[in-house]
C-alpha positions in Angstrom: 10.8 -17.4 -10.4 9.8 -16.0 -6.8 12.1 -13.2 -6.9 11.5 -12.6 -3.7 12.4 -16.1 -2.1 15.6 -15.8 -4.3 16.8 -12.3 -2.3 15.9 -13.9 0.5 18.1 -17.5 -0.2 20.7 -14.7 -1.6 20.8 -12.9 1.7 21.1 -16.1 3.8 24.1 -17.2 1.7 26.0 -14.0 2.8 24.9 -14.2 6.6 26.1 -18.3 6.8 29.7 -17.4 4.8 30.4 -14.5 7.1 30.6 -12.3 3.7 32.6 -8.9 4.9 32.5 -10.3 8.5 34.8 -7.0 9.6 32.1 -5.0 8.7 29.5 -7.2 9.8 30.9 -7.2 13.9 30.3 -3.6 14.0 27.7 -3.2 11.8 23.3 -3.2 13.0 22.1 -4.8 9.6 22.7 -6.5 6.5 21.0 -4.1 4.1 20.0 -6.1 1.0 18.0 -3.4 -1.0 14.6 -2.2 -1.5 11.8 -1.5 -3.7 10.2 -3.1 -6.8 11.6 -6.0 -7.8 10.2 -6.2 -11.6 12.3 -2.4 -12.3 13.4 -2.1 -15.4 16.1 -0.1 -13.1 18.5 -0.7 -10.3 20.6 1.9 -8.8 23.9 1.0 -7.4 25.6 3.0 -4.8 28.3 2.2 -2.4 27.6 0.9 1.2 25.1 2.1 3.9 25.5 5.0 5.9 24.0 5.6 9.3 20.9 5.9 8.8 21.0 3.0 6.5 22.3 0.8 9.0 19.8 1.2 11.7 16.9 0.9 9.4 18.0 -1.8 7.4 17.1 -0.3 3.9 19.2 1.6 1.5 19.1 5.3 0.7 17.1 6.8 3.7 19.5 9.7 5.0 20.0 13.0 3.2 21.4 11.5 -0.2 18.7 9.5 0.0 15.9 12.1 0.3 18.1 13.8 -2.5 17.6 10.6 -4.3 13.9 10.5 -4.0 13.8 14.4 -5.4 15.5 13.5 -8.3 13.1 10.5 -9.0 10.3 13.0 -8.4 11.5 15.1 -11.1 12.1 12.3 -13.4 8.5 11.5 -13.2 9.3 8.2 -10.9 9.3 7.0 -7.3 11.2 4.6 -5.6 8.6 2.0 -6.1 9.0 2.2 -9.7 13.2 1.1 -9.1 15.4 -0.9 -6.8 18.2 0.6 -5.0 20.7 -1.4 -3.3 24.9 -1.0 -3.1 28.1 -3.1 -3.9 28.8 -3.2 0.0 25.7 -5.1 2.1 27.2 -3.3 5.6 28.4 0.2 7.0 32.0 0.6 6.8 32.9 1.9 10.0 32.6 6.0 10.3 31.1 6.0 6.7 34.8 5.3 5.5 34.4 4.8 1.7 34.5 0.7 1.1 38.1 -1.0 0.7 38.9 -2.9 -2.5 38.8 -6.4 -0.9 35.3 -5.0 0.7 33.7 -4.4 -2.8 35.3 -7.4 -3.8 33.9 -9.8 -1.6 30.2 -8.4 -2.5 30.5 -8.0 -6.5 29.6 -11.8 -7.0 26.0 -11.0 -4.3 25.7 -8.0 -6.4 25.9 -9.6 -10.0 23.5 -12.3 -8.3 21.0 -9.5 -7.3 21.0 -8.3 -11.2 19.9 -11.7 -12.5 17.5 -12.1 -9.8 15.9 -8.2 -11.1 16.6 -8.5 -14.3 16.4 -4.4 -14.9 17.0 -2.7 -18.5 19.0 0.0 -16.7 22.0 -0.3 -14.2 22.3 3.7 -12.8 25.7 3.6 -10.9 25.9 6.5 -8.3 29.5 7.4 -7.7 32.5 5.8 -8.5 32.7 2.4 -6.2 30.1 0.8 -8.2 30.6 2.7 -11.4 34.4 1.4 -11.5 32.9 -2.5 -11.7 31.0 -2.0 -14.8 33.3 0.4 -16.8 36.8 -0.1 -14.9 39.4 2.2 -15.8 36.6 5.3 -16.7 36.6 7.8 -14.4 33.3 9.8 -13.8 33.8 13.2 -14.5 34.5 12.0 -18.1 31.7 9.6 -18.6 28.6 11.0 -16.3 25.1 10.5 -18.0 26.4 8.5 -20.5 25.0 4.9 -21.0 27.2 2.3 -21.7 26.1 -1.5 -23.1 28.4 -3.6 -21.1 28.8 -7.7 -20.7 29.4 -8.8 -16.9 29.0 -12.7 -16.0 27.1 -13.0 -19.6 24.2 -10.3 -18.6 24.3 -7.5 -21.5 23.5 -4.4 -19.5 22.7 -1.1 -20.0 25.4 1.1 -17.5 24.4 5.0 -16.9 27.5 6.1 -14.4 26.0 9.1 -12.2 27.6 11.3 -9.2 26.4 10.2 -6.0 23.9 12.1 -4.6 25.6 12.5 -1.2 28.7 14.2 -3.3 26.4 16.5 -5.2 24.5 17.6 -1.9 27.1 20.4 -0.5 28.5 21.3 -4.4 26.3 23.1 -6.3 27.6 22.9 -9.6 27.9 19.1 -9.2 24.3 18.7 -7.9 22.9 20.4 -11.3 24.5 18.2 -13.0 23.6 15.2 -11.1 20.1 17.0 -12.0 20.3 17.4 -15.1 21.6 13.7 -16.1 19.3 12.0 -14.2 16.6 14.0 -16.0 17.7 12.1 -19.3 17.0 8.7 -17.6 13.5 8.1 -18.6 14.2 8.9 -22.5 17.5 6.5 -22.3 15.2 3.7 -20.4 12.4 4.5 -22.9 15.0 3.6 -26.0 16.8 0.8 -24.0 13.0 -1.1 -24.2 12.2 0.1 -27.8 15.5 -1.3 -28.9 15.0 -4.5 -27.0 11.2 -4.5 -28.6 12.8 -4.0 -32.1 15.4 -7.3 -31.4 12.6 -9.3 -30.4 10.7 -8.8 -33.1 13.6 -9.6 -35.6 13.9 -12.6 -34.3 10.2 -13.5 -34.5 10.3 -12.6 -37.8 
């Protein structure tokens, strides 16, 4: 499969239904997501920001940058991942995302993931996080992966803060830190595990 000509097919479907055509009218661009499209992991935040919406590409403002640190110290860039969000456009003054908003993008979202196929789904912040493990709530579950079943894909789910609510709170941002530090290991057993199922069944 030419991942690559999917997204593409995948983006063109949203533009010709008018998906979140509100947003759309006010919004610069349709941003899709970016980076490697073989990653064994996809992070999942909201909806573009500013920044986000003039350049097209996901993640490029300050929680972004914050974003990029973390990767650093996890021993990972973002061409090792994909990072996209539930929302394709900016909701107007960085409002957080309405229900029917995220609604309308969950089935573009779900078709992204089978497109990827990653090990690892990293939710930042609750929006996303609340579509793979609905009635959770964050501060309860943080850093802890989850198997989940969504449109018959068995994923992995690791719920995270979002790094732009972790930049101005210093206690959250070390823990932000510190969770995301654990992501390799989990990935690392995630692909062992899956190794170890494959084999059984060869055998």
């Amino acid at each position: 499969m030419d991942k690559q000509a999917e997204l593409d097919k995948l983006k063109r479907v949203i533009l010709n239904n008018d998906i979140g055509l509100d947003l759309a009218l006010q919004a610069a661009n349709l941003v899709m997501g970016d980076g490697n499209l073989d990653a064994e992991i996809v992070f999942i935040g909201e909806a573009p920001g500013k920044k986000e919406d003039e350049q097209g590409l996901p993640f490029v403002g300050a929680a972004g940058k914050f974003l990029n640190e973390m990767l650093a110290q996890a021993g990972m860039t973002r061409s090792d991942v994909y990072v996209t969000n539930i929302v394709k456009y900016r909701p107007p003054e960085n409002r957080d995302p309405l229900p029917e908003e995220k609604e309308a993008f969950w089935p573009y979202l779900l078709k992204q993931l089978q497109i990827i196929e990653p090990k690892v789904v990293i939710t930042l912040g609750r929006h996303s996080m609340e579509y793979f493990l609905p009635d959770m709530k964050i501060s309860q579950i943080h850093g802890q992966p989850r198997q989940v079943i969504v449109d018959n894909m068995t994923l992995t789910v690791i719920p995270l803060y979002h790094p732009a609510a972790a930049l101005y709170n210093g206690s959250m941002r070390q823990t932000l830190i510190d969770d995301f530090l654990m992501v390799p290991s989990i990935v690392e057993g995630v692909t062992a595990e899956a190794k170890f199922a494959n084999l059984r069944k060869v055998c």
